[in-house]
C-alpha positions as CSV (number, residue, x, y, z in Angstrom):
1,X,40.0,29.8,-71.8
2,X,42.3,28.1,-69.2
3,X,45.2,29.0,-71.6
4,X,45.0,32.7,-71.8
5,X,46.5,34.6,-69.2
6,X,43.8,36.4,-67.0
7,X,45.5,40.0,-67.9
8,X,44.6,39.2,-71.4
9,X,40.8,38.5,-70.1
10,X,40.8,41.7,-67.9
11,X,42.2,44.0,-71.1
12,X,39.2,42.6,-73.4
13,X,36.3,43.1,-70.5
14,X,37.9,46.5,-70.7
15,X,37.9,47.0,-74.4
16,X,34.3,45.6,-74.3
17,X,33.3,48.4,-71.4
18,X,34.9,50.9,-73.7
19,X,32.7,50.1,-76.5
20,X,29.3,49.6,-74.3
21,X,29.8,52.8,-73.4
22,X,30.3,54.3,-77.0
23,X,27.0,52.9,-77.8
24,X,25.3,54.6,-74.7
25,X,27.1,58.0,-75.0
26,X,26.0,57.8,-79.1
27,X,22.7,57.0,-78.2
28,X,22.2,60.0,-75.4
29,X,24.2,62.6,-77.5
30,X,21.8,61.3,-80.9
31,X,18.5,61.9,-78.8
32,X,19.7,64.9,-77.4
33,X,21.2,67.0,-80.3
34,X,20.1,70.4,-81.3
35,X,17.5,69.6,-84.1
36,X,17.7,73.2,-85.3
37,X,21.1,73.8,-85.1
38,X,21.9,69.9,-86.7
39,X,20.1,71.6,-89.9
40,X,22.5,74.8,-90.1
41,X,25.2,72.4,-89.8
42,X,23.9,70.5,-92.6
43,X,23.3,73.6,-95.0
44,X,26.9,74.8,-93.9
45,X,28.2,71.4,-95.4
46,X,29.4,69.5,-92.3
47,X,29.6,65.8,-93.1
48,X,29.4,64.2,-89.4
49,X,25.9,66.3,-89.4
50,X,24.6,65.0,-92.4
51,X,25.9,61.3,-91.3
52,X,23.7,62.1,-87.9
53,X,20.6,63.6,-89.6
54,X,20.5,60.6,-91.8
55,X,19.8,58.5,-88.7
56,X,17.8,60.8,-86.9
57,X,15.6,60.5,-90.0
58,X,15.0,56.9,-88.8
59,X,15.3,56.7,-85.2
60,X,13.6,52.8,-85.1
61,X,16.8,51.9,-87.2
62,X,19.5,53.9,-85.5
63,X,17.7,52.8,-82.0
64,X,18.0,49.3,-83.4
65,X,21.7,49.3,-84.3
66,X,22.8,51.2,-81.3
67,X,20.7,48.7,-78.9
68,X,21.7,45.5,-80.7
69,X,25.3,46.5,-80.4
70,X,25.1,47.8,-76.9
71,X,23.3,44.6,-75.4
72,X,25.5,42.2,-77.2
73,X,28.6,43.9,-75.5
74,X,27.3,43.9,-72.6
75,X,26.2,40.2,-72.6
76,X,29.7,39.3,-74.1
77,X,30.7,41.8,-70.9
78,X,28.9,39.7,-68.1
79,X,29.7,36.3,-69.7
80,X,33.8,37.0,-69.9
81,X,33.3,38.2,-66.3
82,X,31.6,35.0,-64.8
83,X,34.9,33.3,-67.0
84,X,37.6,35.8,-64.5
85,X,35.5,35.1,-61.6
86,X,35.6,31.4,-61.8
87,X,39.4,31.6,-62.8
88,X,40.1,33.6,-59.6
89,X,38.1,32.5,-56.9
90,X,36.9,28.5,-58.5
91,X,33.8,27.6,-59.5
92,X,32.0,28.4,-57.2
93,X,28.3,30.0,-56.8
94,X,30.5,32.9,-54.0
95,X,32.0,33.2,-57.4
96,X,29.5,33.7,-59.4
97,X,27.8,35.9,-57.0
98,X,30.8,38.2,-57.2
99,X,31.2,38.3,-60.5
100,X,27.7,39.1,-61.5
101,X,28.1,41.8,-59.0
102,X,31.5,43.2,-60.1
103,X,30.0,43.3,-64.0
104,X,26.8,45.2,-62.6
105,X,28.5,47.5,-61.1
106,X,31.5,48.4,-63.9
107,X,28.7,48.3,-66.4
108,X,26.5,50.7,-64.8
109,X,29.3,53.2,-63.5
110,X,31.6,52.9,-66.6
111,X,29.7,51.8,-70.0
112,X,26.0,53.4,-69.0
113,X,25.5,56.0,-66.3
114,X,28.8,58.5,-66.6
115,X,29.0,58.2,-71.0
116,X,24.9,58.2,-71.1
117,X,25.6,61.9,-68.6
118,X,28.2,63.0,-70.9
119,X,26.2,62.6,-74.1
120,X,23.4,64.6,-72.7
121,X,26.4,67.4,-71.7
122,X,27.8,67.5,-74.9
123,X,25.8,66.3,-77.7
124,X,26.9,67.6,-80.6
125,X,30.9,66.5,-79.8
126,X,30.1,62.8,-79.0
127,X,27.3,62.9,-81.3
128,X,28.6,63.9,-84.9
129,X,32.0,61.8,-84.7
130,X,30.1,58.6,-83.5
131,X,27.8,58.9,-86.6
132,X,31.3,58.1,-88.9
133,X,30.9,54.5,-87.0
134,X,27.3,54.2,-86.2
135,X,26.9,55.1,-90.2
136,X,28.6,52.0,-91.9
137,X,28.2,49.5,-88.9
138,X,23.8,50.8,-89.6
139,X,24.9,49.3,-93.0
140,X,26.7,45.7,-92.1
141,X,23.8,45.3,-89.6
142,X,21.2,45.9,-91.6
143,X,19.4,42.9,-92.1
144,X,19.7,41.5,-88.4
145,X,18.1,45.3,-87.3
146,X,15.4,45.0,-89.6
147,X,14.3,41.6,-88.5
148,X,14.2,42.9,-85.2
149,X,12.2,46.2,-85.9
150,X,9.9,43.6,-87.8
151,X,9.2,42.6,-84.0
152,X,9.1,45.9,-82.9
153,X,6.6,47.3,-85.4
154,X,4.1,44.7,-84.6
155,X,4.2,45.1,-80.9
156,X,3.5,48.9,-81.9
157,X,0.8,48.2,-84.0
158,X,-1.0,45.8,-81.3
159,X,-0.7,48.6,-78.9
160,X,-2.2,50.7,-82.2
161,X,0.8,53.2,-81.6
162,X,2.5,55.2,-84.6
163,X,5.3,57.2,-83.8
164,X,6.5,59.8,-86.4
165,X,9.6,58.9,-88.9
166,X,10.2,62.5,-89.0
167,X,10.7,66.0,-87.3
168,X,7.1,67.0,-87.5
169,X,7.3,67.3,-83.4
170,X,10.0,69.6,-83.4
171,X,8.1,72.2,-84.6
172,X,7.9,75.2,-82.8
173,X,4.7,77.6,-81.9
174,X,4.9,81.2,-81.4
175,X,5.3,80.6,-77.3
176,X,7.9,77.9,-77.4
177,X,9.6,80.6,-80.0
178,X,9.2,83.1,-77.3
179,X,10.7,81.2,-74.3
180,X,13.6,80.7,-76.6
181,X,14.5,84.2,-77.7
182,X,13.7,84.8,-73.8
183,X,16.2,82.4,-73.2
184,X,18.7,83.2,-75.3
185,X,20.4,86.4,-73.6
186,X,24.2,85.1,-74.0
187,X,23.7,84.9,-77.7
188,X,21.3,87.8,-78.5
189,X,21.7,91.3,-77.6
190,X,18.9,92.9,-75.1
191,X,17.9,95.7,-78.0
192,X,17.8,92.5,-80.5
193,X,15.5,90.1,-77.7
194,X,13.3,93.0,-77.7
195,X,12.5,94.0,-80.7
196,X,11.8,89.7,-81.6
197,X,9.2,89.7,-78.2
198,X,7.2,92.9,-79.5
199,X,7.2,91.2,-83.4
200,X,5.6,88.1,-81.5
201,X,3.0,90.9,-79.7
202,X,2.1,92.3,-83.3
203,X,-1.4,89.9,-83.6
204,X,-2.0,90.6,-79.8
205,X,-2.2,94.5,-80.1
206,X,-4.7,96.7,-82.1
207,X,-4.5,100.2,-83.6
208,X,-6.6,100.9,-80.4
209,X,-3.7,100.0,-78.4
210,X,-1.4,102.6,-79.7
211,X,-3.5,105.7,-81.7
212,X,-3.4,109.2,-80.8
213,X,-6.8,109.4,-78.8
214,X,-9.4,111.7,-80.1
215,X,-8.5,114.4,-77.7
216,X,-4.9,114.9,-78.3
217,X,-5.4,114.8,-82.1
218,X,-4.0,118.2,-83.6
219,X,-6.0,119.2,-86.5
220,X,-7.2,122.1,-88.5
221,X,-10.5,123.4,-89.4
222,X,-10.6,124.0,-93.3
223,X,-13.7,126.5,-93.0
224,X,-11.1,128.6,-90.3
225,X,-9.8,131.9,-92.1
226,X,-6.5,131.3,-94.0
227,X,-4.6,133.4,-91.8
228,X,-5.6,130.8,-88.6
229,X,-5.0,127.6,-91.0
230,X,-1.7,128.9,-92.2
231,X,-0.6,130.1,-88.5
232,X,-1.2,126.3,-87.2
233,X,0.3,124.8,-90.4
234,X,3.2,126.7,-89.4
235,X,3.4,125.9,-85.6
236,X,2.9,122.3,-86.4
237,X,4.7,119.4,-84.8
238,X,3.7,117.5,-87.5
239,X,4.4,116.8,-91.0
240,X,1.1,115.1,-91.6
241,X,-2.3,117.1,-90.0
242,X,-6.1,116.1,-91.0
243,X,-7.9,118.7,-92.0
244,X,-12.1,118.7,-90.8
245,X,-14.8,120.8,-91.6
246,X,-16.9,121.8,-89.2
247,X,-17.0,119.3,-86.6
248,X,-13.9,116.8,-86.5
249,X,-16.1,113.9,-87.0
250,X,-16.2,115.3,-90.3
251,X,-12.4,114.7,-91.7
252,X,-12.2,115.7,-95.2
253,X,-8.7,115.2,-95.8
254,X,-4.6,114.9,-94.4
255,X,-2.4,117.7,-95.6
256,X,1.3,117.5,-95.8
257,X,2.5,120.8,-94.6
258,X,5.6,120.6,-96.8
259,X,3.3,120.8,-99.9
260,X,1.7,124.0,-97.9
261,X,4.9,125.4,-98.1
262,X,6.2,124.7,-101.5
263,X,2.1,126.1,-102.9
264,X,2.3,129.3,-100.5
265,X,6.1,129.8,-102.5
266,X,4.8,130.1,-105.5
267,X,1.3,131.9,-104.5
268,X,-1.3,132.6,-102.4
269,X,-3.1,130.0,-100.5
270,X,-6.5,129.6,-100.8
271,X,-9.4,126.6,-99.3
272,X,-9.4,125.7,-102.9
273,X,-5.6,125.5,-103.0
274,X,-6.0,123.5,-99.6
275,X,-8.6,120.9,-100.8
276,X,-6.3,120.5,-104.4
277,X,-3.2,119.3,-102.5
278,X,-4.4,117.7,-100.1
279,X,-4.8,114.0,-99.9
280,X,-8.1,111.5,-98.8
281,X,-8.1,110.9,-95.2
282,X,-8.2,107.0,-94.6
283,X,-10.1,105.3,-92.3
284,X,-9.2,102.3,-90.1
285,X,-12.0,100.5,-88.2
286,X,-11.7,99.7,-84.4
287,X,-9.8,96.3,-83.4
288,X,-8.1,96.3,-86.5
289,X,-4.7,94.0,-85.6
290,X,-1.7,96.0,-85.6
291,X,0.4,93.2,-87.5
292,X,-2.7,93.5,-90.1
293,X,-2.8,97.5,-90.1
294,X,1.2,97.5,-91.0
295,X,0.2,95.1,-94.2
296,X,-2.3,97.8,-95.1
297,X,0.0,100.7,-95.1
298,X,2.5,99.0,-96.9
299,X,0.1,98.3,-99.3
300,X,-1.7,101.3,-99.7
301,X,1.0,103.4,-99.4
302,X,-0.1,105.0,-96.2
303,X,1.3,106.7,-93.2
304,X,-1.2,108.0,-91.4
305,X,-4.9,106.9,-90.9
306,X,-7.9,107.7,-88.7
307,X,-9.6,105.2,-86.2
308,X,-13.0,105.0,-86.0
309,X,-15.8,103.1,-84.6
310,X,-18.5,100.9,-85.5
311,X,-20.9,104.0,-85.8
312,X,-18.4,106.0,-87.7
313,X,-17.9,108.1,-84.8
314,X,-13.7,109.2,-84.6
315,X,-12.3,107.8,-81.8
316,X,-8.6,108.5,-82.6
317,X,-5.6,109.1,-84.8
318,X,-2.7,106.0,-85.9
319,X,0.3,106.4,-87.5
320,X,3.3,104.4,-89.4
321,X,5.8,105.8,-86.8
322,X,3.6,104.6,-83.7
323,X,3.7,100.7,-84.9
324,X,7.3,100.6,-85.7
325,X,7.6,102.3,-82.1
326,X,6.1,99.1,-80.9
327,X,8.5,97.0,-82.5
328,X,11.6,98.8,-82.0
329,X,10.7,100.9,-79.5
330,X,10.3,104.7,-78.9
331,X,12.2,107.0,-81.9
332,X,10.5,109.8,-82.3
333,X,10.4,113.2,-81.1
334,X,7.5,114.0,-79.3
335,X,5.3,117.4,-79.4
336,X,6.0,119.5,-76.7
337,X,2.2,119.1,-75.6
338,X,2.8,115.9,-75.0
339,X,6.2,115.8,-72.8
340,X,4.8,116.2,-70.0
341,X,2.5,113.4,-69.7
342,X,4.7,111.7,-66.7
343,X,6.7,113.6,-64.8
344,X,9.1,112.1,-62.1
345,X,8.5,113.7,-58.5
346,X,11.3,113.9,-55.9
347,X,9.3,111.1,-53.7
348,X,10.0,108.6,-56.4
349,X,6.0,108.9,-57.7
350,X,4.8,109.6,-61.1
351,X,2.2,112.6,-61.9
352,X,0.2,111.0,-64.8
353,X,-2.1,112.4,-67.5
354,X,-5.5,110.5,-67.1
355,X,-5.4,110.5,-71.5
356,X,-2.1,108.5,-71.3
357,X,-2.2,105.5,-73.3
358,X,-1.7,102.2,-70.4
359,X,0.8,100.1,-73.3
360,X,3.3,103.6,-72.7
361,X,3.0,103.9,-69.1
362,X,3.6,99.8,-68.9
363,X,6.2,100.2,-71.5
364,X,8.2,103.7,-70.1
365,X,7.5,103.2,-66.7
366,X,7.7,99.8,-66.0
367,X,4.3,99.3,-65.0
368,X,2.4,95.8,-64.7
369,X,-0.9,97.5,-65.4
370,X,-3.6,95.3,-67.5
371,X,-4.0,95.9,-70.9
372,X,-7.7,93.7,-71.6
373,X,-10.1,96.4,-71.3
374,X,-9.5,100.2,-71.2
375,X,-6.8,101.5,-73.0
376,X,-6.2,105.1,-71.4
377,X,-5.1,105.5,-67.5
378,X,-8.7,107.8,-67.4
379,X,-10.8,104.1,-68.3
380,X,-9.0,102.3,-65.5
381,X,-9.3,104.2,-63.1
382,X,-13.1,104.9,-63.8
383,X,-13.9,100.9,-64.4
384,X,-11.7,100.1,-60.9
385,X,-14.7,102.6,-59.0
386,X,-17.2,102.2,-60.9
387,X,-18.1,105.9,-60.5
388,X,-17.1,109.2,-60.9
389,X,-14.2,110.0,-58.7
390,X,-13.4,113.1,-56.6
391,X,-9.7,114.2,-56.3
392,X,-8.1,113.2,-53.3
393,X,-9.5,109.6,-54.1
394,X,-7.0,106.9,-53.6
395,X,-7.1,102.8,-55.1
396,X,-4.7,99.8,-55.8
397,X,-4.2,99.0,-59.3
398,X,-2.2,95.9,-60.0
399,X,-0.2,96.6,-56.9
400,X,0.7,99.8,-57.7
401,X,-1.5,103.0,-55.3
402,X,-2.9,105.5,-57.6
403,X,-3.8,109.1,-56.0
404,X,-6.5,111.0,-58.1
405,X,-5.1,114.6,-58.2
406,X,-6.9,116.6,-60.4
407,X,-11.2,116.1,-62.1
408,X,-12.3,117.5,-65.2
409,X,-15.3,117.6,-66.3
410,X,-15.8,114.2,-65.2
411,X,-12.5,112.9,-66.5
412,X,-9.4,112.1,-64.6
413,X,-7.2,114.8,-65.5
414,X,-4.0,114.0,-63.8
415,X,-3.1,111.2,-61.4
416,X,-0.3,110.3,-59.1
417,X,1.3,106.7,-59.5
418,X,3.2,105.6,-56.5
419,X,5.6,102.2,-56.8
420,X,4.7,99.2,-55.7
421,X,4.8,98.7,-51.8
422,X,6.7,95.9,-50.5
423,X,6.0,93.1,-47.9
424,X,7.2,95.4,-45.0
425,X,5.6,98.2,-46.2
């Protein structure tokens, strides 16, 4: 060593720095690539992420090679540095003080800290051109890492540790799904994010949650005098209206009101023209999932279907447009009887129907009200007391004051929704 000149020394501790800290920015960027977006690389034929999935598919080998290389650099590193020291300063132990120092510190700044921080920044750039090297040097290596692992797999099994070869922990749940789409508002438009969240909802939300309650259904008496059924038919909002007899726990059938039209055409309707075209009502139990209830009417052809309870009893009306509303949102025209169901006062408050539905008024008005128990603004109000209200009554409901405005016959007719009052407020 006393023949080479001491530049010479200083250019190969820098070529071995360089290459310490290609091993440590490979390793970082290896670990920290994009599993998910490694495989669409893959399928779109990109070599560097094929060379990279390879060794991800053995992480104790890739570890090994990366590991093996890094600490043998670095030990050639510290040894060629104790060589400069003692050329510079004698052999001395003030020399070999400052030289153990001087290779700590270039080694921690230059070969492990800054390329181990830009491999976690940019994974997939260090990452897929490093695997061109780590790929054949995996190969000339290979018997020397899999003595080593030999090592390594024993100490695991003593410790009765077995970590998995493959990507079985990279896969995702519907909530680590959710916090991604959540996450991902530079890539995915707000309409798009949306409409993913309220597919994730489906198996959380039941017919219950989003039917026509019994009150609000329109329907027609079949035992009414044709001149009545025909005048409703024709002041419909709907193109699909069940048809009862009697009582409207009685539904006998749904009648499409364009087949009305096309029969009265052609000639007089009759109730026995009525009961020919029109079609079998179907039922829908209570609780039925909503993500279940779309399978259903897919499969069956369906579009509309009655909700009823564990007695049979009907408790409300469900149809194909109001679960696609839930996933894409509100698309539909709505009756004119049901427009007003919030109205905007000048004070910024909300006058509220006590039959609306809480997943609308959450939905439309950006309300934070809970969705476990009742489902209309009427069966929270009346489970918050606990009693019959009077108008004039006021209460808190998830932070937003509710006034009671108007009783009917013991049912909360209308109600007045103020915003949420602040800290200072």
């Amino acid at each position: 060593m006393d023949e080479v000149p001491i530049s010479a020394l200083l250019s190969a501790l820098a070529v071995l720095l360089i290459v310490s800290a290609f091993f440590s920015s490979s390793e970082t960027s290896m670990m920290a690539l994009n599993r998910y977006r490694l495989k669409h690389l893959v399928k779109q034929g990109h070599r560097g992420a094929r060379l990279a999935s390879q060794l991800l598919a053995r992480t104790d080998r890739l570890l090994g090679v990366v590991l093996l290389g890094n600490n043998l650099v670095n030990s050639a590193a510290a040894a060629l540095t104790t060589v400069i020291a003692f050329r510079l300063f004698g052999q001395s132990e003030l020399a070999l003080s400052l030289g153990t120092l001087a290779v700590t510190f270039a080694i921690l700044v230059f070969s492990e800290v800054t390329p181990k921080v830009l491999g976690a920044a940019y994974p997939e750039r260090i990452a897929l051109p490093a695997s061109y090297v780590l790929t054949p040097l995996l190969k000339l290596l290979q018997p020397v890492v899999w003595f080593v692992n030999l090592f390594v797999n024993a100490l695991l099994w003593l410790m009765r540790l077995k970590p998995s070869s493959g990507n079985g922990d990279n896969v995702l749940g519907v909530e680590e799904l959710r916090t991604i789409v959540l996450e991902s508002a530079n890539f995915v438009p707000q309409k798009h994010r949306s409409i993913l969240l309220n597919l994730f909802e489906l198996e959380n939300i039941t017919v219950d949650d989003v039917m026509t309650p019994r009150n609000q259904i329109e329907a027609i008496d079949i035992e009414a005098p044709m001149e009545d059924v025909m005048q409703q038919l024709a002041t419909s909002h709907h193109t699909r209206v069940p048809l009862y007899q009697g009582h409207l726990d009685d539904i006998v059938g749904i009648i499409h009101v364009r087949r009305v039209v096309h029969h009265a055409r052609a000639k007089e309707m009759t109730v026995e023209a009525l009961r020919e075209i029109m079609l079998e009502p179907y039922f829908i139990p209570a609780g039925t999932p909503l993500f279940t209830q779309l399978q259903h009417f897919q499969e069956s052809h369906r579009r509309i279907g009655m909700v009823v309870d564990e007695y049979g009893e009907l408790m409300g009306l469900v149809t194909l447009e109001d679960m696609l509303e839930e996933i894409v949102g509100e698309f539909t025209t709505q009756a004119p009887s049901q427009t007003g169901a919030y109205n905007r006062q000048d004070d910024g408050s909300w006058l509220v129907e006590g039959s609306a539905l809480l997943r609308d008024l959450n939905r439309k008005l950006g309300l934070k009200f809970p969705l476990d128990g009742p489902k209309t603004l009427n069966g929270l109000i009346l489970e918050q007391l606990e009693d019959i209200p009077e108008a004039g009554t006021s209460l808190k409901i998830a932070g937003h004051p509710v006034e009671i405005v108007q009783i009917q016959e013991r049912v909360v007719k209308v109600a007045r929704i103020f915003p949420p009052l602040t800290a200072h407020e």
